[in-house]
N, C-alpha and C positions, 0 to 999 in steps of 0.2 A: 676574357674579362679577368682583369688581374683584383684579388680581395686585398685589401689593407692588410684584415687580422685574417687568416684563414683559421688560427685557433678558435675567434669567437664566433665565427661563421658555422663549425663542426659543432658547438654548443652548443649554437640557437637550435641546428638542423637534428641534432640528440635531443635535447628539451623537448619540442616540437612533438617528436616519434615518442615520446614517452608518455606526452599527453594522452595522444591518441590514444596508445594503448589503452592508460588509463579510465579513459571514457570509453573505449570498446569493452575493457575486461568488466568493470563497473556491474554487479549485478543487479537488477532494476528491484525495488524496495516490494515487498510483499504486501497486497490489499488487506486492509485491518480488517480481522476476524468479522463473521455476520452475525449480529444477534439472534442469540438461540429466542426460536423459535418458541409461544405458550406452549404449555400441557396441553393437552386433550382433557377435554371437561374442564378445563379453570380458564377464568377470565381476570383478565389485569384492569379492565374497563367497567366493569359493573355492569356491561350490556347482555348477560347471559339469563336466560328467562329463570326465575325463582324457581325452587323446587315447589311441589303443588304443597308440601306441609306448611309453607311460609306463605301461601296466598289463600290458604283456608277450604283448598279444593282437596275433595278427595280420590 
């Protein structure tokens, strides 16, 4: 098979392999940090039982 250009033929066929690469070497984006975690003993919700000086138990 005779090419027209063989110059633009060796472009496409380099562009092409450089993709590639590029999408092989690419390294994959790092998972957004987890939210740290409450203290122990504190609550962000208000569902933590009162201390007994605040419910009038002794």
């Amino acid at each position: 098979m005779k090419l027209r250009n063989p110059l633009l033929a060796s472009i496409a066929l380099a562009g092409a392999g450089a993709l590639a690469y590029l999408a092989r070497a690419k390294r994959p984006q790092l998972p957004e940090p987890a939210a740290e975690p409450p203290r122990l003993g504190y609550s962000r919700n208000g569902s933590a039982p009162a201390p007994a000086s605040e419910t009038g138990g002794q």
